[in-house]
GUTILUM-824525 format. One line per 8 residues: their letters; for each residue x, y, z of C-alpha. Coordinates in nm, 4 decimals, decimal comma. Example, Ala and Ser with C-alpha at 12.3 -4.5 7.8 and 13.67 -1.06 7.14 Angstrom:
# residues 2
AS> 1,2300:-0,4500:0,7800; 1,3670:-0,1060:0,7140 .
***
This chain:
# residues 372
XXXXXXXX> -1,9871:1,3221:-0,9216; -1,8971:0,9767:-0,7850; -2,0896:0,7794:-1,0882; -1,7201:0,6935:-1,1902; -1,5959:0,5650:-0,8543; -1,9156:0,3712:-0,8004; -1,8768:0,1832:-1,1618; -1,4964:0,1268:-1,0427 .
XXXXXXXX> -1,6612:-0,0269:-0,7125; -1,8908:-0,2269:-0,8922; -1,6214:-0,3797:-1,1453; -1,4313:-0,5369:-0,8448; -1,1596:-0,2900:-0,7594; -1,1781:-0,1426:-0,4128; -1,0948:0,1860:-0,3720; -0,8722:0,3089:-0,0583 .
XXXXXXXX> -0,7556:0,6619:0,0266; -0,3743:0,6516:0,0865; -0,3438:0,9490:0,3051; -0,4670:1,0151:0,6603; -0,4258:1,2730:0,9278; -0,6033:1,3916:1,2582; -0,7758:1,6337:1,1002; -0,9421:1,4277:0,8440 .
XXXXXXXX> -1,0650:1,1995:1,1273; -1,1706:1,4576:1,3407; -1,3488:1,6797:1,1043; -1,5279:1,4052:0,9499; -1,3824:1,3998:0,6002; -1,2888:1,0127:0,6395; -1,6613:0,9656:0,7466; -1,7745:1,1931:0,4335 .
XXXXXXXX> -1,5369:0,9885:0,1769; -1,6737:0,6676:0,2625; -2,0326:0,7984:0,2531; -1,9838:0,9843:-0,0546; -1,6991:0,8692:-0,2636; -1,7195:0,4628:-0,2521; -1,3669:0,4631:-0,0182; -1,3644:0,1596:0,1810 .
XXXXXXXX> -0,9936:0,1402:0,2658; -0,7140:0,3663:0,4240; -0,3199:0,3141:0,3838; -0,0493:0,5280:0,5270; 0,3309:0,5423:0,4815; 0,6141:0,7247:0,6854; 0,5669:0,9942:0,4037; 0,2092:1,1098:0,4752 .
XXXXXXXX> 0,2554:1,0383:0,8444; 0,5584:1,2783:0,7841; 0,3436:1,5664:0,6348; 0,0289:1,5056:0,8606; 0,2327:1,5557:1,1591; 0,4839:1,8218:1,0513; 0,1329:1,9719:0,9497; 0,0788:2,0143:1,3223 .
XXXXXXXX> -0,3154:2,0969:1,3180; -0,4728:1,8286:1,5732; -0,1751:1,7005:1,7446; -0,0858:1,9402:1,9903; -0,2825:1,8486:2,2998; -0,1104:1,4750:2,2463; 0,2310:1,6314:2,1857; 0,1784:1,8527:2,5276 .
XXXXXXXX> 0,0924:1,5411:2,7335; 0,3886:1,2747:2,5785; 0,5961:1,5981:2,6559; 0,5264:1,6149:3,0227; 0,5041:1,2219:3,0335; 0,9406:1,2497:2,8898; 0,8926:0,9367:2,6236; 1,1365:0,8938:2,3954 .
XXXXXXXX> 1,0811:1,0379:2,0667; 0,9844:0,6847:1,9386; 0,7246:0,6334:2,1898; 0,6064:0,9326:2,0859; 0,6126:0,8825:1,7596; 0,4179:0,5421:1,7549; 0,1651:0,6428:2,0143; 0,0794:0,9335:1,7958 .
XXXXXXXX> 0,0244:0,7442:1,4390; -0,0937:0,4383:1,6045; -0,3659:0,6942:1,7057; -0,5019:0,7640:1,4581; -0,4906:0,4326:1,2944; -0,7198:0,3016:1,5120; -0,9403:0,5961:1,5050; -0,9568:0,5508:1,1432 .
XXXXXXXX> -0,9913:0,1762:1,1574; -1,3433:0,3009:1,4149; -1,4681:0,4930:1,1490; -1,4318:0,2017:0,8808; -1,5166:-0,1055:1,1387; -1,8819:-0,0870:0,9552; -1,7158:-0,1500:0,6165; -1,5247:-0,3985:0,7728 .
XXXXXXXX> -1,8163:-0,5864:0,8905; -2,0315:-0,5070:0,5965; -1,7374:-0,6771:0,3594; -1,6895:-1,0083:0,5793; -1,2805:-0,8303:0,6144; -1,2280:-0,8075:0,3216; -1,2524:-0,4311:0,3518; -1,2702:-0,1537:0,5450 .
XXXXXXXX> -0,8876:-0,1587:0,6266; -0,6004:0,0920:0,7733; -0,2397:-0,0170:0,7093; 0,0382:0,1028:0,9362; 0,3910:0,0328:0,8450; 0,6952:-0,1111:1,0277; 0,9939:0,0796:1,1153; 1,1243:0,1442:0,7807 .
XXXXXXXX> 1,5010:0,1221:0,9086; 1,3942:-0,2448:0,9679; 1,3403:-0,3285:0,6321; 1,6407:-0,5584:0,6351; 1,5849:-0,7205:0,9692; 1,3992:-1,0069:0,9660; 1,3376:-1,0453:1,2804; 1,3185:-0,7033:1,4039 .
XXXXXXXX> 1,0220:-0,6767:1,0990; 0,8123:-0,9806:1,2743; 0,8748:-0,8199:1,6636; 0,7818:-0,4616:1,5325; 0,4525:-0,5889:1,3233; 0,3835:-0,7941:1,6414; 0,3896:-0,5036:1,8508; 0,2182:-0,2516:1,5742 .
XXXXXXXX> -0,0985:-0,4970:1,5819; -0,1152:-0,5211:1,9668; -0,0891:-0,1587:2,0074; -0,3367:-0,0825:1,7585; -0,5671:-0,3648:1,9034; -0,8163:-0,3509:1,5746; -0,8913:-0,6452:1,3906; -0,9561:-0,4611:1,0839 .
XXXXXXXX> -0,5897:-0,3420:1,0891; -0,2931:-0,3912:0,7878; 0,0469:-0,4281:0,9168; 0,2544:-0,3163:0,6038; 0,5709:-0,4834:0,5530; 0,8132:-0,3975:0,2527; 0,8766:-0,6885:0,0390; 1,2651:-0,6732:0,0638 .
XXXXXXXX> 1,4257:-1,0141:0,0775; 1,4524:-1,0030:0,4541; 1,0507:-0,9280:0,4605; 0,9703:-1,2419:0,2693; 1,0477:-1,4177:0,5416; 0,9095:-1,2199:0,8147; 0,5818:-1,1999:0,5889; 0,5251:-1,5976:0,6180 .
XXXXXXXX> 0,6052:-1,5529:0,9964; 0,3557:-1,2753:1,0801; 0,1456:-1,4289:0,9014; 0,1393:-1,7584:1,0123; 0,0765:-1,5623:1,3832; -0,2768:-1,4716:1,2081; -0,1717:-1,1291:1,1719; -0,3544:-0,9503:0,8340 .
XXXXXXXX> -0,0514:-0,7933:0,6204; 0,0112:-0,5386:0,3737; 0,2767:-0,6262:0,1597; 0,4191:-0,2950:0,0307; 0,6702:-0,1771:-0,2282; 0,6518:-0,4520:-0,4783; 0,8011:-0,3686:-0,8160; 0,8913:-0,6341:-1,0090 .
XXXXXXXX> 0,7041:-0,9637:-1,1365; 1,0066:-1,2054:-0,9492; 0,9262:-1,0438:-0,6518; 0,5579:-1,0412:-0,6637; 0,5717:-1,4118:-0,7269; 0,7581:-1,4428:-0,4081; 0,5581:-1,2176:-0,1548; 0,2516:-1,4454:-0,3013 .
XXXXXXXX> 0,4490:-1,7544:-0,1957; 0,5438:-1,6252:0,1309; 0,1736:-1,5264:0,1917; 0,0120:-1,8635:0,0797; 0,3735:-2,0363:0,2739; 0,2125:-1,8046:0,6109; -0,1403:-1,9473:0,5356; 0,0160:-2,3229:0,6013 .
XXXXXXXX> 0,1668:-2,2331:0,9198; -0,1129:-2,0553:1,0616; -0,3323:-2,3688:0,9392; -0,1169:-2,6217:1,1130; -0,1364:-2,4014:1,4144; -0,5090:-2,4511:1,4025; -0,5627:-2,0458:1,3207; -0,8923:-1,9039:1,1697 .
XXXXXXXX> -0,7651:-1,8944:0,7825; -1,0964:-1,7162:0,7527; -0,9819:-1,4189:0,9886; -0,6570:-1,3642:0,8108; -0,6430:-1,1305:0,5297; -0,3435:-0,9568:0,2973; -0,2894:-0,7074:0,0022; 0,0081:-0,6938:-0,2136 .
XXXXXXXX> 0,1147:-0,3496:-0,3053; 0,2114:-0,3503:-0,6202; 0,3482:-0,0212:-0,7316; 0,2861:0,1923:-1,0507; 0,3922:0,5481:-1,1615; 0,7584:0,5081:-1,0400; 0,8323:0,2464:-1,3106; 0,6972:0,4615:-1,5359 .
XXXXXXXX> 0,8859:0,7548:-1,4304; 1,1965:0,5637:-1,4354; 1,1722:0,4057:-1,7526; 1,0365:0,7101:-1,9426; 1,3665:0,8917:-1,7872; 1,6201:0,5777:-1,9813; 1,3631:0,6175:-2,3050; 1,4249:0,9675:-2,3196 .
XXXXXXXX> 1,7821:0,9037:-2,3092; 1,7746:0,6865:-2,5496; 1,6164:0,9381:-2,7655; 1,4448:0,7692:-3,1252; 1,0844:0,7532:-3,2169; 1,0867:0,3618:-3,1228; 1,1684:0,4581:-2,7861; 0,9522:0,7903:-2,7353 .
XXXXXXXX> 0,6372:0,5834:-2,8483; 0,7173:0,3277:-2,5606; 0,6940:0,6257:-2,3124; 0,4172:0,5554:-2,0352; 0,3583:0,1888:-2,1271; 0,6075:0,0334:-1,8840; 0,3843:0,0333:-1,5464; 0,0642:-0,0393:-1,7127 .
XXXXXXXX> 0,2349:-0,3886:-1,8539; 0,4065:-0,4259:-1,5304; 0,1108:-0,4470:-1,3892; -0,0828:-0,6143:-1,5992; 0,1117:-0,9163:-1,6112; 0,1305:-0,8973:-1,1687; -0,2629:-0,9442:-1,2173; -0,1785:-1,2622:-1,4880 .
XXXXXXXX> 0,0534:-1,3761:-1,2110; -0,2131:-1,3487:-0,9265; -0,4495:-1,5221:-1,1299; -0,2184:-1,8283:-1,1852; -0,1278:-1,8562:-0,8203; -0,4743:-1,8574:-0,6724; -0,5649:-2,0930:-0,9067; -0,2962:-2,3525:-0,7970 .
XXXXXXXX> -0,3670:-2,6719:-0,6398; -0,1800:-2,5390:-0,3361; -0,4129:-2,2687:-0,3563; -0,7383:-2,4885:-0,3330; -0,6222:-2,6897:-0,0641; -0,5649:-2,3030:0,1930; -0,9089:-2,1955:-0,0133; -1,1316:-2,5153:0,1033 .
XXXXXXXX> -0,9690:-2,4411:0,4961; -1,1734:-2,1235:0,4966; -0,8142:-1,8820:0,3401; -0,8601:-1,5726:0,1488; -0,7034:-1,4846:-0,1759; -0,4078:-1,1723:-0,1239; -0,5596:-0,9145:-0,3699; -0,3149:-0,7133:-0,5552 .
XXXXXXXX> -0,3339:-0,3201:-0,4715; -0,2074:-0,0476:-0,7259; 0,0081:0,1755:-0,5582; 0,1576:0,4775:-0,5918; -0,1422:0,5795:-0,8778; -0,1037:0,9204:-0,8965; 0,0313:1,0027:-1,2462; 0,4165:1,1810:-1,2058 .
XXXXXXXX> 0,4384:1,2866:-1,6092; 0,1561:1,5760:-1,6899; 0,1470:1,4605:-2,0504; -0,0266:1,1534:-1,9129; -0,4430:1,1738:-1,8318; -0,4272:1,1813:-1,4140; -0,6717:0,9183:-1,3946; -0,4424:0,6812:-1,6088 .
XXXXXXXX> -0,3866:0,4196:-1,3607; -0,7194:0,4286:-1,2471; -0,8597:0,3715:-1,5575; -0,6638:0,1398:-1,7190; -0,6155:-0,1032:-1,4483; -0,9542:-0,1987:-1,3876; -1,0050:-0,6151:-1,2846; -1,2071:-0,7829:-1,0830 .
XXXXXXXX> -1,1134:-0,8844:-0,6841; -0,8003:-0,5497:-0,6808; -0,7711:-0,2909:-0,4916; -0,6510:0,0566:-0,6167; -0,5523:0,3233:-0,3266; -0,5173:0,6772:-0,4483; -0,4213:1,0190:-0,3190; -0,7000:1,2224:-0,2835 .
XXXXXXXX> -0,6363:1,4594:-0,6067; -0,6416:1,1271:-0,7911; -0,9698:1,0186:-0,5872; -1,1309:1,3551:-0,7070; -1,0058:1,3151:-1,0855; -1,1187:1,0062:-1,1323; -1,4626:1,1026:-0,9831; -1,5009:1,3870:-1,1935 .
XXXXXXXX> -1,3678:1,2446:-1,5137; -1,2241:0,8859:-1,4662; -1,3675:0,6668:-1,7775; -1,4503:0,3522:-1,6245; -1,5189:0,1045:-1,9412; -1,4931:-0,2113:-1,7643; -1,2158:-0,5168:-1,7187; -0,9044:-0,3280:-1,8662 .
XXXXXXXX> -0,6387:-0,5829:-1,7563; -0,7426:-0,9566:-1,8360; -0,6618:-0,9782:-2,2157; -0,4003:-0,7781:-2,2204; -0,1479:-0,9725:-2,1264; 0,0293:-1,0785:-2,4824; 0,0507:-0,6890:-2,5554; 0,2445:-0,6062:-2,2232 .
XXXXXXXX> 0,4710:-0,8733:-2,2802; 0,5681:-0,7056:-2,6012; 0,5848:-0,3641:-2,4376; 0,7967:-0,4750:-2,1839; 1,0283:-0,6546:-2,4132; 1,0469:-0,3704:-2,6626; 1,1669:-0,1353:-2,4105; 1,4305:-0,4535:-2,3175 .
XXXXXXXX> 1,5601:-0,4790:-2,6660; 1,6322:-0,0815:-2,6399; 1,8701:-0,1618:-2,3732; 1,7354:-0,0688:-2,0232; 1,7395:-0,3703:-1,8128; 1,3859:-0,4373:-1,6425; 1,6072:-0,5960:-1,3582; 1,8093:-0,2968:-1,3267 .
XXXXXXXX> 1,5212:-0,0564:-1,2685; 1,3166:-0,2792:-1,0255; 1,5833:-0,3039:-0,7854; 1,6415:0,0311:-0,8334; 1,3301:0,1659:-0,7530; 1,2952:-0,0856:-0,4307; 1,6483:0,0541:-0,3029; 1,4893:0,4126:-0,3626 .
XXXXXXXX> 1,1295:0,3113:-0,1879; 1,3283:0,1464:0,0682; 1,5314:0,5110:0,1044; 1,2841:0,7395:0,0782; 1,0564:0,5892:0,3463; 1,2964:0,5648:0,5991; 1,4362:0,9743:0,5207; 1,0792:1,0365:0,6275 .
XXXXXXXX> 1,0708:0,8971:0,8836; 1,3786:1,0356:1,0241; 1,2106:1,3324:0,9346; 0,9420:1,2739:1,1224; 1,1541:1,1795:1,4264; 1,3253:1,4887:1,4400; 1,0329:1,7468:1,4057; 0,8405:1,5464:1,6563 .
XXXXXXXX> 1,1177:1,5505:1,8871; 1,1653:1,9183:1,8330; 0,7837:1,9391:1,8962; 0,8544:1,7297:2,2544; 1,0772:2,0000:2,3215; 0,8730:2,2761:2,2771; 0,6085:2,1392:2,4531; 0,7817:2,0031:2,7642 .
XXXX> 0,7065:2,1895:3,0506; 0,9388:2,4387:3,2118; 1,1031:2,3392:3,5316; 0,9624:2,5542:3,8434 .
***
């Protein structure tokens, strides 16, 4: 069952379950993935923390008690998911140690409403990592322009980050920069390099689904046979940009002090079109030194039927140019439909978690004891 997921492991990529709840910690399913299905990773959004807890199962008994203690609804809501993030991050520490780090990792992500506060982004990822209080702990920060900044600042406090909701190639390029830029402050404050770790989300499907939507408008055969290319060469060439980074001369100089490269994690791999095999961006994003987080149906795909053939990116990178410029010459602007889809991430995360704010408050309020 898991011969698939352990030839994935074995090329390089890392594989991390992006969904968590109580009830996967306490009923041992975490435990049983990491045992049984190669998972060495956990990353959460306000999106699953918006189902887990609207889900109810497990949280009741902490509900009752934050009830009769009056918090705020956003004390609430952080002592809850900060919870079980370090719960989780327990039940990995033996990765952790195993991998040097490098591994066995729960992210946890800022205040999405923040997203375009620098400096609320560094105090909030400052306080996320002390309340957590594991060092095997991902502070996830979305790479908006104001998070570039507040990346090289956390950072450079030798906190580990998770750089999330990265869509296009600019942008990558600058979330490496502000990592490596982080690296040389924490260096000249005499920091650990060693201890400091980062991923850089990278994500996948929604380009596809948002290109695929403009090629279909479009409407010709040219443009139909372009139709679930667009991610795949996205990606692709984020990988050819990672490799030319931490190759850099300003590279080797953070690299001899003991720093560690910022792998690039595929996000948001569960495939959107049903025309396309589920395990598509599993499969076909295979390189060495990546990580690749999935939802669980794609976890259980691609360990029934994922076709793991080796390295699937390096050499590729001439033929996603062309992809990527063929679907320019049609007329849909790459730069159009980046920035689109990180005003949409942006969006979306924050609606959940004003979601989540006002069924756990409406939770608090069932809870809260009556007045004698």
């Amino acid at each position: 069952m898991t011969d698939a997921l352990k030839r994935l492991s074995d090329e390089g990529v890392a594989i991390w379950l992006d969904d968590l709840s109580r009830k996967r910690i306490t009923s041992g399913n975490l435990a049983e993935l990491i045992d049984q299905s190669h998972v060495v990773g956990v990353t959460t959004n306000p999106a699953i923390f918006q189902k887990a807890i609207s889900g109810g199962e497990g949280y009741e008994q902490q509900l009752t008690d934050l009830a009769t203690r009056k918090v705020t609804v956003e004390e609430a809501l952080r002592m809850i998911t900060t919870a079980d993030v370090r719960d989780a991050a327990d039940i990995l520490r033996p990765v952790y140690d195993r991998t040097d780090g490098q591994d066995g990792r729960v992210s946890i992500e800022v205040d999405p409403r923040l997203a375009h506060d620098t400096a609320a982004t560094v105090a909030e990822a400052k306080q996320l990592a002390w309340l957590v209080d594991r060092p095997n702990t991902l502070i996830k920060i979305p790479a908006t322009k104001a998070g570039l900044p507040a990346i090289t600042e956390v950072i450079g406090r030798g906190i580990s980050v998770n750089v999330t909701l990265i869509f296009s190639l600019e942008r990558y390029r600058e979330v490496m920069d502000a990592y490596v830029a982080g690296l040389e402050k924490a260096k000249a404050a005499g920091l650990d390099l060693s201890l400091i770790h980062s991923v850089a989300s990278f994500f996948v499907s929604r380009v596809d689904t948002e290109i695929d939507k403009r090629l279909d408008a479009v409407g010709t055969d040219e443009a139909k046979a372009l139709k679930g290319k667009a991610a795949l060469a996205n990606a692709r060439l984020a990988y050819e940009a990672y490799e030319e980074v931490f190759s850099s001369d300003r590279w080797t100089a953070l690299e001899r002090a003991g720093a560690n490269k910022q792998r690039a994690l595929w996000a948001s791999t569960g495939v959107k079109d049903p025309a396309y095999k589920d395990t598509l961006y599993v499969d076909d994003l295979v390189a060495p030194n990546t990580v690749n987080t999935m939802p669980e149906a794609t976890l259980e795909a691609a360990a029934d039927h994922g076709q793991i053939t080796g390295d699937t990116v390096r050499g590729t990178y001439e033929q996603a140019r062309a992809e990527l410029d063929a679907v320019a010459k049609l007329g849909i602007s790459y730069d159009d439909v980046v920035q689109l889809l990180e005003d949409e991430g942006v969006e979306k995360f924050e609606a959940s978690w004003n979601d989540l704010l006002k069924s756990t408050e409406a939770e608090l309020e069932r809870l809260a004891p009556t007045e004698a």
